[in-house]
FIMAR-68557 format. One record per residue (C-alpha): chain; residue number from 0; y, z, x. Coordinates in pm, 1 decimal. Layout:
<nodes>
+------+-----+----------+----------+----------+
| unit | pos |       yy |       zz |       xx |
+------+-----+----------+----------+----------+
|    A | NUM |        Y |        Z |        X |
...
+------+-----+----------+----------+----------+
</nodes>
This chain:
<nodes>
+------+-----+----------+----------+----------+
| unit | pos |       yy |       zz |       xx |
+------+-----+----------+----------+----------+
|    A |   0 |   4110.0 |   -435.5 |   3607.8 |
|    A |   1 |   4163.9 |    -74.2 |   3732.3 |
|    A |   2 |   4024.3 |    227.1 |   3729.2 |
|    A |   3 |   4241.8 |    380.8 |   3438.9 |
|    A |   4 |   4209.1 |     20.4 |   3178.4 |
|    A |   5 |   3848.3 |     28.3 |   3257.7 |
|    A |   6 |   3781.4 |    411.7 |   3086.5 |
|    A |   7 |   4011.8 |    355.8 |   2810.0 |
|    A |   8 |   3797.3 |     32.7 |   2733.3 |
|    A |   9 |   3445.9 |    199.4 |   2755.6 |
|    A |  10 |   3636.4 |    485.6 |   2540.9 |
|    A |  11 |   3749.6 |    219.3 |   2279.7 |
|    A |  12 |   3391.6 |     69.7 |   2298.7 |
|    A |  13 |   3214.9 |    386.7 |   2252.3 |
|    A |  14 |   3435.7 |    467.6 |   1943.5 |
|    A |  15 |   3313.2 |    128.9 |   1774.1 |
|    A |  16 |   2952.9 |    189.3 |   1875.3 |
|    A |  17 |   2995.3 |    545.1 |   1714.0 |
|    A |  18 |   3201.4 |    388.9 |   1422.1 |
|    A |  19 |   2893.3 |     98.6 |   1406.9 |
|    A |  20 |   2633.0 |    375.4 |   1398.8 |
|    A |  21 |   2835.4 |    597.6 |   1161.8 |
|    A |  22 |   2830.9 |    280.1 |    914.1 |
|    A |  23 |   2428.7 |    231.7 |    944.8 |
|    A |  24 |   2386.5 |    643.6 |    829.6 |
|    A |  25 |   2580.1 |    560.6 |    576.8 |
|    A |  26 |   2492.1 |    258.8 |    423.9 |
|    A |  27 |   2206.2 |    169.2 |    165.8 |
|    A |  28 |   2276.7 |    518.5 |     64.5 |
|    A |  29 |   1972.1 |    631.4 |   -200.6 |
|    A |  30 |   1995.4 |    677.8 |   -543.6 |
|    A |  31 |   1828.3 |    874.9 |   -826.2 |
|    A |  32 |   1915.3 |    604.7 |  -1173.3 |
|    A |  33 |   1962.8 |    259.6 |  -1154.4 |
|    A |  34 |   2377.8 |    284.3 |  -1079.0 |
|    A |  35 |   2368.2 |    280.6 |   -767.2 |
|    A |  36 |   2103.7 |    -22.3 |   -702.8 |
|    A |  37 |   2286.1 |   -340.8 |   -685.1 |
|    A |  38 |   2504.7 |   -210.6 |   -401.2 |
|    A |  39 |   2194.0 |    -34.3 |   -276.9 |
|    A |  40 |   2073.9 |   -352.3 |   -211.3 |
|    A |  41 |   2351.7 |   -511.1 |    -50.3 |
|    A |  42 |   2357.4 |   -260.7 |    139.1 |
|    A |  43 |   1966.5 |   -286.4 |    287.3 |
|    A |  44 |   1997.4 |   -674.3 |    282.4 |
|    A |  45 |   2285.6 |   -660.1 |    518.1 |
|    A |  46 |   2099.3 |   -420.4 |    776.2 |
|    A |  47 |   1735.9 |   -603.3 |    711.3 |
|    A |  48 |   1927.2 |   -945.0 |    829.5 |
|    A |  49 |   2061.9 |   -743.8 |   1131.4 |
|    A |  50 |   1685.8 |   -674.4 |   1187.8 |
|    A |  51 |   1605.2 |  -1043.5 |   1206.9 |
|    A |  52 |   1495.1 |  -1049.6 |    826.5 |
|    A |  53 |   1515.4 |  -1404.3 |    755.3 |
|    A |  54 |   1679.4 |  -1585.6 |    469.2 |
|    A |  55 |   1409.1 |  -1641.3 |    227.9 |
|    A |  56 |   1343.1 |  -1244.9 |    201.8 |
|    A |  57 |   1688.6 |  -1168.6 |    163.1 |
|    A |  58 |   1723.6 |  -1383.6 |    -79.1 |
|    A |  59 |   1403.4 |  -1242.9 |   -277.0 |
|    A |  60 |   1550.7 |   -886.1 |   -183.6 |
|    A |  61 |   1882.9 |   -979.4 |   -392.6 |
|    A |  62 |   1658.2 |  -1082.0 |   -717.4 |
|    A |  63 |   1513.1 |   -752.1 |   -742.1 |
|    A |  64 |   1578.9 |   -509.4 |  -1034.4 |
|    A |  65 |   1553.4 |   -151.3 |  -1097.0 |
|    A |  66 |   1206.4 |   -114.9 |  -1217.3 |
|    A |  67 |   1231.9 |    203.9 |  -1375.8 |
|    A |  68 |    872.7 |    175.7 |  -1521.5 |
|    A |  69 |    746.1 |    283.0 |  -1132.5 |
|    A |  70 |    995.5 |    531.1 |  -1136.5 |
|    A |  71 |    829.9 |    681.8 |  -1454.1 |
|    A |  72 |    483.1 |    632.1 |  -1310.3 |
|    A |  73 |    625.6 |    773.4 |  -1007.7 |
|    A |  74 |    637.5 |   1089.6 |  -1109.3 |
|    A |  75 |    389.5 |   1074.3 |  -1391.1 |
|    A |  76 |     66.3 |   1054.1 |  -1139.5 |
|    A |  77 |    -97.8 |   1324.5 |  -1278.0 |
|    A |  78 |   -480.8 |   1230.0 |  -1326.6 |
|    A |  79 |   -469.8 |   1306.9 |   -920.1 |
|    A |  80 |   -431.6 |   1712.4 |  -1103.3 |
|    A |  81 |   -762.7 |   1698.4 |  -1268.9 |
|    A |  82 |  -1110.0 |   1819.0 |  -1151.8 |
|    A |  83 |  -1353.4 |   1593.7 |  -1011.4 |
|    A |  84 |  -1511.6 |   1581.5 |  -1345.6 |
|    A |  85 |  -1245.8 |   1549.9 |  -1546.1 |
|    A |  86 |  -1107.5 |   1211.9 |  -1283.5 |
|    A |  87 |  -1448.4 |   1054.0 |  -1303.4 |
|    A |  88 |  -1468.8 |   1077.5 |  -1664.0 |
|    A |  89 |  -1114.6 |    982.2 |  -1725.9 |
|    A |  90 |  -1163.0 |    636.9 |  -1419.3 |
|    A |  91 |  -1485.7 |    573.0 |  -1616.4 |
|    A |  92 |  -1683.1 |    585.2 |  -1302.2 |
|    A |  93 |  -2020.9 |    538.6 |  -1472.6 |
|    A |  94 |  -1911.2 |    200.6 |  -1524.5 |
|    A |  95 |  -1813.8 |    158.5 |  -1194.8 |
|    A |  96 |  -2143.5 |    278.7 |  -1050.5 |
|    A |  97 |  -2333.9 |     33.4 |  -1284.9 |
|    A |  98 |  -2110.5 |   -233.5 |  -1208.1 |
|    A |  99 |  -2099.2 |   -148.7 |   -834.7 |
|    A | 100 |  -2470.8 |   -135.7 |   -857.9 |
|    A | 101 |  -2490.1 |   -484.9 |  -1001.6 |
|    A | 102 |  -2263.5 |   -658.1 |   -780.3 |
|    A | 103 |  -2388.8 |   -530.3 |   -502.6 |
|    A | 104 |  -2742.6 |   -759.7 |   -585.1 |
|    A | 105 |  -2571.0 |  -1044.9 |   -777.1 |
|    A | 106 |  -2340.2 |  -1028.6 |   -401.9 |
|    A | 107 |  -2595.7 |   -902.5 |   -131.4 |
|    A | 108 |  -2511.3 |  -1156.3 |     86.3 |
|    A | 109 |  -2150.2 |  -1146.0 |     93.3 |
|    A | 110 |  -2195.5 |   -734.0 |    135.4 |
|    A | 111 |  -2437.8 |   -811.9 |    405.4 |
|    A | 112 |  -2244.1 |   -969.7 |    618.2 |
|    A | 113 |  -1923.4 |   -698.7 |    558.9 |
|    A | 114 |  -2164.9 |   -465.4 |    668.4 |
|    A | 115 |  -2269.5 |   -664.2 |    997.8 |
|    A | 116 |  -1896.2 |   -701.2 |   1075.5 |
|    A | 117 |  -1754.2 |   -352.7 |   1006.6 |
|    A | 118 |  -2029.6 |   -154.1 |    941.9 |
|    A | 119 |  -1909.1 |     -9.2 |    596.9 |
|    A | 120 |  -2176.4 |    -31.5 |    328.6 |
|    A | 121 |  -2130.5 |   -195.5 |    -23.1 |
|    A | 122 |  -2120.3 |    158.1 |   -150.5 |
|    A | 123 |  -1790.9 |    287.0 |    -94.1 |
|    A | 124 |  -1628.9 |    -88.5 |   -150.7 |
|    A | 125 |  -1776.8 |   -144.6 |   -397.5 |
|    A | 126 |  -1614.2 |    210.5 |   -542.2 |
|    A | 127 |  -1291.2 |    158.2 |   -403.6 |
|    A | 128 |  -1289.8 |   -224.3 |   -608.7 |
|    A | 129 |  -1355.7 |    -58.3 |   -907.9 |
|    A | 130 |  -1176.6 |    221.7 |   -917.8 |
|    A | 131 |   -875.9 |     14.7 |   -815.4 |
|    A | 132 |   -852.7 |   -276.4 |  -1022.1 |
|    A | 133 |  -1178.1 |   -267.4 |  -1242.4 |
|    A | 134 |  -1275.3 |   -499.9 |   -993.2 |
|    A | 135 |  -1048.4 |   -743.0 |  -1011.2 |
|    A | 136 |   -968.4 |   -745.2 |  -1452.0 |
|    A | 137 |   -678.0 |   -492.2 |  -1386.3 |
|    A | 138 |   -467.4 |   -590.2 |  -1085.3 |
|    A | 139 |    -66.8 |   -490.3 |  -1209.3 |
|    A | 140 |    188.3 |   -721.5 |  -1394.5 |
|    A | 141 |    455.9 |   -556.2 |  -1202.1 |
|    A | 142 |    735.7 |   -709.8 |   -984.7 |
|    A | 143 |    608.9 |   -629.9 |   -609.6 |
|    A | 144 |    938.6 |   -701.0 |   -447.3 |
|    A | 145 |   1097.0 |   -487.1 |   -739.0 |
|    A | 146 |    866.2 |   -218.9 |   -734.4 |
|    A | 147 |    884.8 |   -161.2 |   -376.0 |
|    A | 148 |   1265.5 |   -183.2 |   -342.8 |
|    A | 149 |   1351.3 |     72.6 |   -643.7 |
|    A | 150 |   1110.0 |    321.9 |   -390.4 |
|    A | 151 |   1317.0 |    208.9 |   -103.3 |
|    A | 152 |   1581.3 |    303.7 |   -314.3 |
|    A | 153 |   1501.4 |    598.8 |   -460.3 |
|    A | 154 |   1564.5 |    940.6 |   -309.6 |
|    A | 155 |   1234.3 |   1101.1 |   -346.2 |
|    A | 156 |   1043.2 |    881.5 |    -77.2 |
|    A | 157 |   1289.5 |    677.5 |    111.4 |
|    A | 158 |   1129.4 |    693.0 |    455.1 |
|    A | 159 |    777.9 |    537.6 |    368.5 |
|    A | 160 |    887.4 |    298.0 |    107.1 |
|    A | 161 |   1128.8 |    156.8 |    332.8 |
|    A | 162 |    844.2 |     81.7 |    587.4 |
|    A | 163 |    698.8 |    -44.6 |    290.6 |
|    A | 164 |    981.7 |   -284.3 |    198.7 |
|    A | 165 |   1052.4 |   -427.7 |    549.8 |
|    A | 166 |    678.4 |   -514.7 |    564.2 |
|    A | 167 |    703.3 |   -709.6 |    255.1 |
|    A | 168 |   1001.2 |   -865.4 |    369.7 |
|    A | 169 |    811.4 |  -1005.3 |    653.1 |
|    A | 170 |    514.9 |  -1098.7 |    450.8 |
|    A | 171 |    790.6 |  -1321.5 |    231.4 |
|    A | 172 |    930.3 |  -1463.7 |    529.0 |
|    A | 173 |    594.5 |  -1566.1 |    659.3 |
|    A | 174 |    464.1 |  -1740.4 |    311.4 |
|    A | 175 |    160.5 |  -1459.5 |    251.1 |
|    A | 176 |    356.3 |  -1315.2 |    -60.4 |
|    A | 177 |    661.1 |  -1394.0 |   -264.9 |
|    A | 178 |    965.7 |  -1272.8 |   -476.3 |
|    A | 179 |    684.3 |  -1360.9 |   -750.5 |
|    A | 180 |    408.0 |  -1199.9 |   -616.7 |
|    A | 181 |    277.0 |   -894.3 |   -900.6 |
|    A | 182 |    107.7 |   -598.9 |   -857.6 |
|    A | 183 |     83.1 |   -235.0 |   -944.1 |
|    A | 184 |    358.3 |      1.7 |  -1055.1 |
|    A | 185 |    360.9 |     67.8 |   -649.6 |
|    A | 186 |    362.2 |   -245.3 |   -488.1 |
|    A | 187 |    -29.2 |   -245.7 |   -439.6 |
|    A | 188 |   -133.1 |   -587.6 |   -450.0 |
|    A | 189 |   -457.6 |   -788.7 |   -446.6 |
|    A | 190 |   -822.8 |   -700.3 |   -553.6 |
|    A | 191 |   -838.8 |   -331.0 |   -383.6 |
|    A | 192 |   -444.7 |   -291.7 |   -373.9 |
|    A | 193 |   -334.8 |   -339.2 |    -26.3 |
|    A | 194 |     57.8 |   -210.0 |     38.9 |
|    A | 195 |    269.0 |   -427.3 |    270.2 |
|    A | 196 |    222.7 |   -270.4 |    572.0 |
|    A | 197 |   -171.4 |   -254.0 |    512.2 |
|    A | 198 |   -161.8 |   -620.0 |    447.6 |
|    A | 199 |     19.4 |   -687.3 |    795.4 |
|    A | 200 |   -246.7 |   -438.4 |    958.5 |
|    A | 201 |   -586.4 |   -557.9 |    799.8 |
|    A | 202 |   -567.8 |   -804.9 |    562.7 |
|    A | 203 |   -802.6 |  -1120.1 |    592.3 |
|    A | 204 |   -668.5 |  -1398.6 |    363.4 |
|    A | 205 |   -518.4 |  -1458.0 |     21.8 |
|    A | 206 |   -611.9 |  -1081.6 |   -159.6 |
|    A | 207 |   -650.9 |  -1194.3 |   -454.6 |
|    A | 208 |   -957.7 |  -1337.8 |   -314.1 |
|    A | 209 |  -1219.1 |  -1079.5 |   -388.1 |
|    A | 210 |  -1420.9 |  -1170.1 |    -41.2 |
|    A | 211 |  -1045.1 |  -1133.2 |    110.8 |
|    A | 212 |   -988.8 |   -816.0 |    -38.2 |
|    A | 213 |  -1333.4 |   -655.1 |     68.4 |
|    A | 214 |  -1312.7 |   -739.3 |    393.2 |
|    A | 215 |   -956.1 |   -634.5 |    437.9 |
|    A | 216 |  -1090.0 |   -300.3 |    311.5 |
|    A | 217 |  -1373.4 |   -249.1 |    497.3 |
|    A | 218 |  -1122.4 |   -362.2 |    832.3 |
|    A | 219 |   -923.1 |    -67.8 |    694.2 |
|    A | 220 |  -1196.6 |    187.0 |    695.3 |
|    A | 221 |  -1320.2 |     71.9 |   1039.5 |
|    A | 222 |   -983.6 |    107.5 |   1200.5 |
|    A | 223 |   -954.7 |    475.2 |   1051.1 |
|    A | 224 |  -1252.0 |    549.3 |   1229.6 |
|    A | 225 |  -1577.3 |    426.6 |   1046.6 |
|    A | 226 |  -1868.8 |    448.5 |   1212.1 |
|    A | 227 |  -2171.8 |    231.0 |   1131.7 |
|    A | 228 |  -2459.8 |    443.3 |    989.7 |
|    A | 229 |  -2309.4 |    751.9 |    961.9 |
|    A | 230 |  -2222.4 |    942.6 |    656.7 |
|    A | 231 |  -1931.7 |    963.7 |    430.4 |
|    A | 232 |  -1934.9 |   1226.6 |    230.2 |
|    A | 233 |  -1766.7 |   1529.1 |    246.2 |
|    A | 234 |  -1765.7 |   1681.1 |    562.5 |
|    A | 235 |  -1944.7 |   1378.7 |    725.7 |
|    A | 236 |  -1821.5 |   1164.7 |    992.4 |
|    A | 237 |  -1663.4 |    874.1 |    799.9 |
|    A | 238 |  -1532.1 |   1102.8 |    502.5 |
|    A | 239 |  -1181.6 |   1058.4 |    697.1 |
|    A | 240 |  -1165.0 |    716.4 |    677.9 |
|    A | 241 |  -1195.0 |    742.1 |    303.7 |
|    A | 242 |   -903.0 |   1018.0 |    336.2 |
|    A | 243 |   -662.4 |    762.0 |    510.5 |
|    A | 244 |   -708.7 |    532.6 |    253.8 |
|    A | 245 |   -609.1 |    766.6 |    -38.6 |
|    A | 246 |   -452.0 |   1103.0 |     13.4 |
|    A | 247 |   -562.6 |   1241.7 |   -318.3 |
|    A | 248 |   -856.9 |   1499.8 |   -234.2 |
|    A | 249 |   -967.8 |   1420.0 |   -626.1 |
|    A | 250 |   -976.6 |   1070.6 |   -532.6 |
|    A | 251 |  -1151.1 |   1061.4 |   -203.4 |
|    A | 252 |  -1458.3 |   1317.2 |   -372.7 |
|    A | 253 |  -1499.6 |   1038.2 |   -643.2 |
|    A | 254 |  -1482.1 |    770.9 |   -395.8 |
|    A | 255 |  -1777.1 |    954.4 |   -146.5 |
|    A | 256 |  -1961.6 |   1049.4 |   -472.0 |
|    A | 257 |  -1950.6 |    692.2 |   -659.9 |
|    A | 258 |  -2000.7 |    528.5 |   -315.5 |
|    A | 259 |  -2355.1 |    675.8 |   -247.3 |
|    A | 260 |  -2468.2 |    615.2 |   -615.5 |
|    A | 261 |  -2387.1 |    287.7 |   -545.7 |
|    A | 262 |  -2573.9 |    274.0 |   -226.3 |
|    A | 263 |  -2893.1 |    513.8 |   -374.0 |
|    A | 264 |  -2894.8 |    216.5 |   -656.8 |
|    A | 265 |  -2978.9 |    562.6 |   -860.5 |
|    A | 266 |  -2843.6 |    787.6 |  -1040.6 |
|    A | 267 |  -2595.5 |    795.2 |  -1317.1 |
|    A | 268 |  -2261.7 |    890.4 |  -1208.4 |
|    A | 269 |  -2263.4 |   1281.6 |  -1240.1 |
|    A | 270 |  -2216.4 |   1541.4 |  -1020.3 |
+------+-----+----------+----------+----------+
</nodes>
């Protein structure tokens, strides 16, 4: 070949690559109503199987539907607005602290030997499982798949929910969840509401397993930085690890707050 054939080929081949690349910007374009989905989706299960997706999560991906009640609760979260007050009284917290309190005796062992492990008391778990999922009664009818891919979709958080979707993807492909699977209005699924990615991170077991799902959480917490014995209240060594698991400040105060009236075995839940 000479000199001359061989840069008009590497010119011809860096065209396609640029033409290739172009194509991935511009595919699985967002959207902001359900028009645009079903070629949305096409779109993202073409490039997810030129990411290795596998066939089973494709084919999950392509039963999905526009779940336009997460879009409304998408951009209805507005209890995160309140005071502290106001978001204890409206998550019912004082019957999560005398539930909390309760399980934490009827379940000493189990919380025990989370403790041993991670070295996360019952306290904040045992706030975090109620204030999630009522511990368990309240765990989301919703589509995951769906949910998930109509954020994926959706202009106002493409970048994380995409993470989000590729993770479950994986999860499908492995057998841990399925195009069934139900949760939240977010994709949150499991006793404490574990997202996709958190799952592939730190989950131990079948979440819907309350054990599971408390040990998965506490693995959480210790990988953010929990230290056994210290604090975790505002301003206190583990406080951040109770940060990284919600980013609502309103949410992590109740969390700290229920969590040590849990612990104390105390108090009512007041300020």
């Amino acid at each position: 070949m000479t000199k001359g054939r061989t840069v008009a080929t590497a010119m011809i081949g860096a065209a396609a690559l640029l033409l290739s690349l172009t194509g991935v910007a511009r595919a699985a374009t967002c959207g902001s109503s359900p028009a645009g989905f079903e070629t949305w989706k096409r779109e993202f299960g073409a490039e997810a199987q030129g990411k290795g997706v596998g066939q089973t999560a494709i084919a999950a991906l392509m039963q999905t539907n526009y779940a336009s009640a997460t879009i409304a609760a998408d951009r209805g979260q507005r209890s995160f607005q309140l005071t502290l007050d106001q978001f204890l009284a409206k998550r019912g917290a004082t019957t999560i602290v005398a539930k909390g309190r309760q399980l934490k005796q009827s379940q000493a062992a189990l919380f025990a030997s989370i403790e041993q492990r991670y070295g996360v008391p019952p306290g904040p778990l045992l706030a975090i499982w109620g204030m999630e999922t009522g511990f368990g009664s309240q765990r989301g009818n919703q589509n995951m798949l769906s949910s998930i891919a109509t954020l994926a979709y959706d202009c106002r958080r493409p970048e994380f929910f995409t993470d989000q979707l590729y993770a479950a993807l994986k999860l499908i492909d492995r057998g841990t969840l399925s195009g069934a699977t139900r949760g939240s209005m977010h994709g949150e699924v499991g006793q404490t509401q574990f997202m996709p990615k958190n799952i592939l991170a730190y989950g131990t077991g079948n979440l819907e397993v309350a054990a599971n799902a408390l040990n998965s959480t506490a693995n959480f917490l210790k990988a953010h930085g929990w230290k056994a014995g210290a604090g975790y209240q505002p301003g206190e060594p583990n406080f951040a690890a109770i940060e990284a698991w919600n980013a609502a400040g309103v949410y992590q105060k109740a969390i700290a707050l229920m969590g040590r009236q849990i612990d104390e075995g105390g108090r009512a839940a007041s300020r």
